[in-house]
N, CA, C and O atoms as CSV, one atom per row, in Angstrom:
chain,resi,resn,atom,element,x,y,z
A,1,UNK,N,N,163.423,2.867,-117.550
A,1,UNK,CA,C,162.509,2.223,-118.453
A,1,UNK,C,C,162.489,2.952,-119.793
A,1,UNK,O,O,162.317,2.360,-120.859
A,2,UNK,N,N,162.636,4.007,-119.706
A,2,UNK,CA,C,162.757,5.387,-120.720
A,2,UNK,C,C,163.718,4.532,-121.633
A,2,UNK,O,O,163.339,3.806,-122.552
A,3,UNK,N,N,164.950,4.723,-121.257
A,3,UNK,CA,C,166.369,4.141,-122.033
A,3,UNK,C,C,165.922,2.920,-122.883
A,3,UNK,O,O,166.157,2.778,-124.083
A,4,UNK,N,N,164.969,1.714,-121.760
A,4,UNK,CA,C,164.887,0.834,-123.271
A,4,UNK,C,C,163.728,0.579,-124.188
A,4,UNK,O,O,163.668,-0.344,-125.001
A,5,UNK,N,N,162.819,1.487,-123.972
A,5,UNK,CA,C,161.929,1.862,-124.784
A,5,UNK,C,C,162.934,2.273,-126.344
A,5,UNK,O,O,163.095,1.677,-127.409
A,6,UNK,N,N,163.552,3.849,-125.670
A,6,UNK,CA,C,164.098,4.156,-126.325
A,6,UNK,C,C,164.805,3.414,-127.567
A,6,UNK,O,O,164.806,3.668,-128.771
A,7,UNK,N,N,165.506,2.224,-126.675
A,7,UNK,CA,C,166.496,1.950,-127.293
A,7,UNK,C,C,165.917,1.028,-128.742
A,7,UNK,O,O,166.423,0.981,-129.863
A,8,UNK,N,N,164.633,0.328,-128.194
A,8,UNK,CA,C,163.923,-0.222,-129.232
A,8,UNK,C,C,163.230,0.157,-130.491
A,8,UNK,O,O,162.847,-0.571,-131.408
A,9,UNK,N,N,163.139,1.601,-130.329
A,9,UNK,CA,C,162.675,2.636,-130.977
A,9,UNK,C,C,163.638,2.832,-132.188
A,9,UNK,O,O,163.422,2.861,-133.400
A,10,UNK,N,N,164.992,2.979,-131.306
A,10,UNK,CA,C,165.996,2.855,-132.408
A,10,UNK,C,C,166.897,2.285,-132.696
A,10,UNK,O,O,168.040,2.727,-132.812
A,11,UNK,N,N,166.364,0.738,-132.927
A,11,UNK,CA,C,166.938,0.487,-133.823
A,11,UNK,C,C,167.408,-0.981,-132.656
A,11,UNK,O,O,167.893,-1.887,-133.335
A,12,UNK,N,N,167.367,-1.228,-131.591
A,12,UNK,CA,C,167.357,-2.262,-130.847
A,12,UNK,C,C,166.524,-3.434,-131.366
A,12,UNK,O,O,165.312,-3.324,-131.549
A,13,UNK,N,N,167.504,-5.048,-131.700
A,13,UNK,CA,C,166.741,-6.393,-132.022
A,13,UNK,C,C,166.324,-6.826,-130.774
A,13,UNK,O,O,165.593,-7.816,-130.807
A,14,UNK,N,N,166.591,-6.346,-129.634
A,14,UNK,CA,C,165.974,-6.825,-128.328
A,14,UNK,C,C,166.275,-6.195,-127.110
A,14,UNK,O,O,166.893,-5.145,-127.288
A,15,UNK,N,N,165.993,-6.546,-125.614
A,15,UNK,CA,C,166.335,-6.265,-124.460
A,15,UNK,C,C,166.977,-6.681,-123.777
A,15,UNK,O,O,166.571,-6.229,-122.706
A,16,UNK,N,N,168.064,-7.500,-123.516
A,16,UNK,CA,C,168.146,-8.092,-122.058
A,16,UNK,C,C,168.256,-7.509,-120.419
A,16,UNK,O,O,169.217,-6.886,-119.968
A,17,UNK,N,N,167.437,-7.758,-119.925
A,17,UNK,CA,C,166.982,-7.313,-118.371
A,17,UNK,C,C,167.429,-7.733,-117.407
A,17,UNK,O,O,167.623,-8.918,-117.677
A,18,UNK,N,N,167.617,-7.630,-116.806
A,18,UNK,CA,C,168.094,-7.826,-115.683
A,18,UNK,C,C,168.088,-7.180,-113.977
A,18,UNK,O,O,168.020,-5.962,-113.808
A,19,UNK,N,N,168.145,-7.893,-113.093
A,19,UNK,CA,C,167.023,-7.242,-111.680
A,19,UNK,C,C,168.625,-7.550,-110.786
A,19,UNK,O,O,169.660,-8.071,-111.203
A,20,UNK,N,N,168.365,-7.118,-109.753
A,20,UNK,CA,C,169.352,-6.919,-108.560
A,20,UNK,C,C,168.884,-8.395,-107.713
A,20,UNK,O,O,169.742,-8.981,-107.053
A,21,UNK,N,N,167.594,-8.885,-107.785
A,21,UNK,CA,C,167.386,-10.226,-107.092
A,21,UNK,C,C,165.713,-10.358,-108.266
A,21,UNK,O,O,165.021,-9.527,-108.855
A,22,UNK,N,N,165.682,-11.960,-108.100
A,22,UNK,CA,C,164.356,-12.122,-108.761
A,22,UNK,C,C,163.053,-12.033,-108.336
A,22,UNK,O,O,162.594,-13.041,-107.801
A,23,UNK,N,N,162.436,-11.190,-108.431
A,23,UNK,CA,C,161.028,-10.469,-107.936
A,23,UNK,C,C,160.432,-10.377,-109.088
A,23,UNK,O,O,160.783,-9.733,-110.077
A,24,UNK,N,N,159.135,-11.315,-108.870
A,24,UNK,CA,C,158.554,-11.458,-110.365
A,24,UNK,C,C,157.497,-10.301,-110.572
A,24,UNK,O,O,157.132,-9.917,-111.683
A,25,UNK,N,N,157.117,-9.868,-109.545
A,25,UNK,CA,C,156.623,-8.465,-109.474
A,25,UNK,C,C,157.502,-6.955,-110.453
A,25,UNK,O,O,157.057,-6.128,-111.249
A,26,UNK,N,N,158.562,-7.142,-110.005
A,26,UNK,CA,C,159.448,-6.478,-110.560
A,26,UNK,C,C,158.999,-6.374,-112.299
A,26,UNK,O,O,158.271,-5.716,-113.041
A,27,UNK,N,N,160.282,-7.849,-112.351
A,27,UNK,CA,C,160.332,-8.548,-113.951
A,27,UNK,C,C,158.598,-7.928,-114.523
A,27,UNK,O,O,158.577,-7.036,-115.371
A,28,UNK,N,N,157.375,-8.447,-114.018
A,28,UNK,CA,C,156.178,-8.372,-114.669
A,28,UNK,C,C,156.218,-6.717,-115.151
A,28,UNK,O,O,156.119,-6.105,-116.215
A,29,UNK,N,N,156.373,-6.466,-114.067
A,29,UNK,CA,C,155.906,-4.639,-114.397
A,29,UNK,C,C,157.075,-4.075,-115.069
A,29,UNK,O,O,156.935,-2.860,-115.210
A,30,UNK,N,N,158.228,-4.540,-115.554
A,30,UNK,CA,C,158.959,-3.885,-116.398
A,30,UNK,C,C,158.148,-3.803,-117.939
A,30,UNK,O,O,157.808,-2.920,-118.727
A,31,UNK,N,N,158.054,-5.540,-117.819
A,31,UNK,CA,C,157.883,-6.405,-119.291
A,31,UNK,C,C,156.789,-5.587,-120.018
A,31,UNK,O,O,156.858,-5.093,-121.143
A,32,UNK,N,N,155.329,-5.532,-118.763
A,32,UNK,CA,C,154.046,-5.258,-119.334
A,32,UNK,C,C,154.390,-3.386,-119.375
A,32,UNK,O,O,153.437,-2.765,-119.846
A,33,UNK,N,N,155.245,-2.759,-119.070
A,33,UNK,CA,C,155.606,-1.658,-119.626
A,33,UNK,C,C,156.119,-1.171,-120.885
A,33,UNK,O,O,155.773,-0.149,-121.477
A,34,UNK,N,N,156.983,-2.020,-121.223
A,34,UNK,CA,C,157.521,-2.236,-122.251
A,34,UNK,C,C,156.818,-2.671,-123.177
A,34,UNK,O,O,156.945,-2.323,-124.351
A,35,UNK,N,N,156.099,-3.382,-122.807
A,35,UNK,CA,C,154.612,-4.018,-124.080
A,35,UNK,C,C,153.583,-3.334,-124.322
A,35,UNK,O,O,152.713,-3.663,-125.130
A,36,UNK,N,N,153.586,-2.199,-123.566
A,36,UNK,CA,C,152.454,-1.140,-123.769
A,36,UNK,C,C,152.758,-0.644,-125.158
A,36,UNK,O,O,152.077,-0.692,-126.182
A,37,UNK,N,N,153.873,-0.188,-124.944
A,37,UNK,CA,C,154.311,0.942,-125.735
A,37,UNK,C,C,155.054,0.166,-127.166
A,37,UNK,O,O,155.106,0.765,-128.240
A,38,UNK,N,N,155.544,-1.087,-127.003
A,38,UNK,CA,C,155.927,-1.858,-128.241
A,38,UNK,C,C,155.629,-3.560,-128.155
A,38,UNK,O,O,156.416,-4.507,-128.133
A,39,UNK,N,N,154.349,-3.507,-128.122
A,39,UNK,CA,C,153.673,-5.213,-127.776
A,39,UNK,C,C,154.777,-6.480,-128.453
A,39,UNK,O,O,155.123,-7.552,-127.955
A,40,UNK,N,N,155.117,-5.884,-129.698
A,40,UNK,CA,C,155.747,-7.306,-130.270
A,40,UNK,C,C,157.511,-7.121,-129.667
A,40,UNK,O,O,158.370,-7.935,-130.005
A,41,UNK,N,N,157.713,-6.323,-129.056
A,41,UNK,CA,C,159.597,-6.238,-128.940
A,41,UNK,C,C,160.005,-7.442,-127.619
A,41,UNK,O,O,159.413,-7.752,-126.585
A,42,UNK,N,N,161.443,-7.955,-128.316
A,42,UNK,CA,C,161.885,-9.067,-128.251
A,42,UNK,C,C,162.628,-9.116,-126.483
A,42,UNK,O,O,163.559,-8.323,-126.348
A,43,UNK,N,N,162.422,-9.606,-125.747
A,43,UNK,CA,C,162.674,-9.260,-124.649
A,43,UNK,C,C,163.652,-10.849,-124.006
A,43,UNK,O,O,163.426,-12.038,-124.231
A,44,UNK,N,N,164.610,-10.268,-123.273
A,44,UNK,CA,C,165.145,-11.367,-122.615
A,44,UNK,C,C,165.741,-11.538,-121.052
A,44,UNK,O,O,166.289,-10.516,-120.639
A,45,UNK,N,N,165.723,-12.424,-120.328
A,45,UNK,CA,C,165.999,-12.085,-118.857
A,45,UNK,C,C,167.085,-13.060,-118.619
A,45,UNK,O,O,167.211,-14.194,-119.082
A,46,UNK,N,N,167.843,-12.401,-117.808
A,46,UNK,CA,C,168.825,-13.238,-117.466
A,46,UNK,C,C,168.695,-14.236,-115.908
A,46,UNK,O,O,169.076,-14.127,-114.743
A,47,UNK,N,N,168.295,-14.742,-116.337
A,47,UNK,CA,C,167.661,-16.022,-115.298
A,47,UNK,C,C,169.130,-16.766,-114.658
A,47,UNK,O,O,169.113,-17.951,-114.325
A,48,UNK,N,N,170.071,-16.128,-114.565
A,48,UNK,CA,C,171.366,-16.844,-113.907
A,48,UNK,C,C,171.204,-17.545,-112.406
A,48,UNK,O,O,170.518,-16.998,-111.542
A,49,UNK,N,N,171.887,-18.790,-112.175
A,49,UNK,CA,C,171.335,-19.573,-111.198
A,49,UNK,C,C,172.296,-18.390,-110.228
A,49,UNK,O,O,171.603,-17.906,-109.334
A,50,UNK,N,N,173.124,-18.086,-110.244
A,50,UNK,CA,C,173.443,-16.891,-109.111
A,50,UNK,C,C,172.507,-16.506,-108.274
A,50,UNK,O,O,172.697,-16.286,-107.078
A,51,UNK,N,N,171.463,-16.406,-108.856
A,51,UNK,CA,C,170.342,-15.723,-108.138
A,51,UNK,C,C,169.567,-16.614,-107.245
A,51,UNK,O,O,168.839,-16.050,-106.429
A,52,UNK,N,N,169.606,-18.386,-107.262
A,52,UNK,CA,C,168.904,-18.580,-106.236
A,52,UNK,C,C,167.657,-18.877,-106.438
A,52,UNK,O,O,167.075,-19.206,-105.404
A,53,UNK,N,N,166.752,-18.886,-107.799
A,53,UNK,CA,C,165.371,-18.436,-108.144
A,53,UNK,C,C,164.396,-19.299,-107.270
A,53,UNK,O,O,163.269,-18.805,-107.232
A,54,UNK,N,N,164.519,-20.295,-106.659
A,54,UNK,CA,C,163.809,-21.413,-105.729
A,54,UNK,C,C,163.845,-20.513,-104.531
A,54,UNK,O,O,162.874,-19.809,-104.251
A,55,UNK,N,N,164.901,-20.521,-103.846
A,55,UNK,CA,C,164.221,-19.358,-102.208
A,55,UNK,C,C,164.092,-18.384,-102.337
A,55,UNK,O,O,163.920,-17.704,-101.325
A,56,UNK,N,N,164.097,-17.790,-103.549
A,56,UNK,CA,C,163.442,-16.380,-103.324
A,56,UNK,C,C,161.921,-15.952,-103.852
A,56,UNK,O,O,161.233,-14.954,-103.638
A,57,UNK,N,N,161.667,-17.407,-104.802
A,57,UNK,CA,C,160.680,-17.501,-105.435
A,57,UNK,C,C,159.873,-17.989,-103.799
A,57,UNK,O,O,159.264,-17.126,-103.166
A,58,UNK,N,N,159.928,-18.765,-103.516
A,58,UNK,CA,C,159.586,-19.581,-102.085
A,58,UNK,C,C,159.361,-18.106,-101.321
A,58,UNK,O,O,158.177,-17.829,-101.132
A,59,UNK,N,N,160.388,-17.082,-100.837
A,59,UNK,CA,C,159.742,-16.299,-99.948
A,59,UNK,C,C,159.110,-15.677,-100.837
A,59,UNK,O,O,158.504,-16.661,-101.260
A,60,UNK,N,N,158.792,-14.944,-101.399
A,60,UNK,CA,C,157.932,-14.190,-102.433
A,60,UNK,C,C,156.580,-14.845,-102.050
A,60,UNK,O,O,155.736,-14.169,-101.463
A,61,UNK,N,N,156.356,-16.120,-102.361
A,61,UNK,CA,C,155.122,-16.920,-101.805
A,61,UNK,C,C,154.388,-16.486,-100.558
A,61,UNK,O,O,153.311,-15.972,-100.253
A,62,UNK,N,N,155.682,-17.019,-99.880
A,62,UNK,CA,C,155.230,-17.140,-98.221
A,62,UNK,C,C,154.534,-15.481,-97.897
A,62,UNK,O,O,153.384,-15.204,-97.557
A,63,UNK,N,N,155.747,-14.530,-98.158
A,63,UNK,CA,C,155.166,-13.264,-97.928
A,63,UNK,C,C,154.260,-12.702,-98.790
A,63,UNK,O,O,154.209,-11.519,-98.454
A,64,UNK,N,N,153.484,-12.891,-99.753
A,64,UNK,CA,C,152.491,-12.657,-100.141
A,64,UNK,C,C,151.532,-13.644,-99.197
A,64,UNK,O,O,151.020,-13.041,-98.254
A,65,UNK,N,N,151.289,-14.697,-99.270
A,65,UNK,CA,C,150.325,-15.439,-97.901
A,65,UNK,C,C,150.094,-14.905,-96.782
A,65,UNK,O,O,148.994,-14.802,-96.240
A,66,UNK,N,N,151.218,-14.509,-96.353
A,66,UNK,CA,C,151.060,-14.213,-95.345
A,66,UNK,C,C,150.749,-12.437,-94.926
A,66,UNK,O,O,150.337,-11.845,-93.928
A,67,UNK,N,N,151.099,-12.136,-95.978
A,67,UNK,CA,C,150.212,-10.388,-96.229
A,67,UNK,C,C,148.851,-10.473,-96.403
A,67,UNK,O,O,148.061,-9.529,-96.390
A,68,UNK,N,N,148.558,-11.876,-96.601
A,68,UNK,CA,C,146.956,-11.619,-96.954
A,68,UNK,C,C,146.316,-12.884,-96.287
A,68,UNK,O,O,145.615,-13.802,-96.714
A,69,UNK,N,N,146.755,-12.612,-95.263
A,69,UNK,CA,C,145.908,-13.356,-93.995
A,69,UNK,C,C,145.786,-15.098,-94.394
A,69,UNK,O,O,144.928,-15.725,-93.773
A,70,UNK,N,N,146.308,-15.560,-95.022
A,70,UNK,CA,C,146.249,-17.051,-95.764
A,70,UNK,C,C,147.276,-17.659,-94.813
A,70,UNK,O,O,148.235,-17.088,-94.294
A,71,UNK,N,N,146.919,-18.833,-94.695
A,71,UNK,CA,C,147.924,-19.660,-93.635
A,71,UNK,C,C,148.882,-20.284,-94.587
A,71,UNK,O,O,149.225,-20.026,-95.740
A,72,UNK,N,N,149.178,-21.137,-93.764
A,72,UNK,CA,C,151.067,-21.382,-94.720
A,72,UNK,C,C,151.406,-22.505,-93.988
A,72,UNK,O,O,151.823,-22.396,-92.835
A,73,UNK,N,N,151.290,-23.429,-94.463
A,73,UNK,CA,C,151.715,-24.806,-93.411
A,73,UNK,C,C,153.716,-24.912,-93.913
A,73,UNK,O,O,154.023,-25.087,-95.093
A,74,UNK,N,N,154.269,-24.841,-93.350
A,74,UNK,CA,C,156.158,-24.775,-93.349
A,74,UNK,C,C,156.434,-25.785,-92.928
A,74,UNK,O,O,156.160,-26.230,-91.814
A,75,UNK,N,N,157.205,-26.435,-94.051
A,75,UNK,CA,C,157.658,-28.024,-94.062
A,75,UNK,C,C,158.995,-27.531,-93.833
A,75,UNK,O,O,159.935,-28.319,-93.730
């Protein structure tokens, strides 16, 4: 996270980010890190359909529900 702070510091027009799978948990807590320390810097994610973003977004759901005692009707 250091590195692209850094990098914005000097002299970087933006970020692009990128995650090993899409976990919006992840993505959030990079972003709102990065916005601490430079609120207006230009940030970008690489949202490539490689990744699938529908079933993983889908389990992300389910297993948060289901960590917190909430039922889950599965079509």
């Amino acid at each position: 996270m250091l590195d692209c702070i850094n990098s914005l510091q000097n002299g970087a027009d933006l970020l692009w980010i990128e995650t090993e799978k899409p976990h919006i948990g992840q993505i959030g807590g990079m972003v709102n890190r990065i916005r601490e320390v430079i609120p207006n810097a230009k940030l970008v994610y690489n949202n490539s359909p490689s990744f699938n973003w529908t079933l993983n977004f889908r389990q992300q759901v389910f297993d948060a529900m289901s960590g917190s005692g909430q039922g889950c009707v599965c079509l």
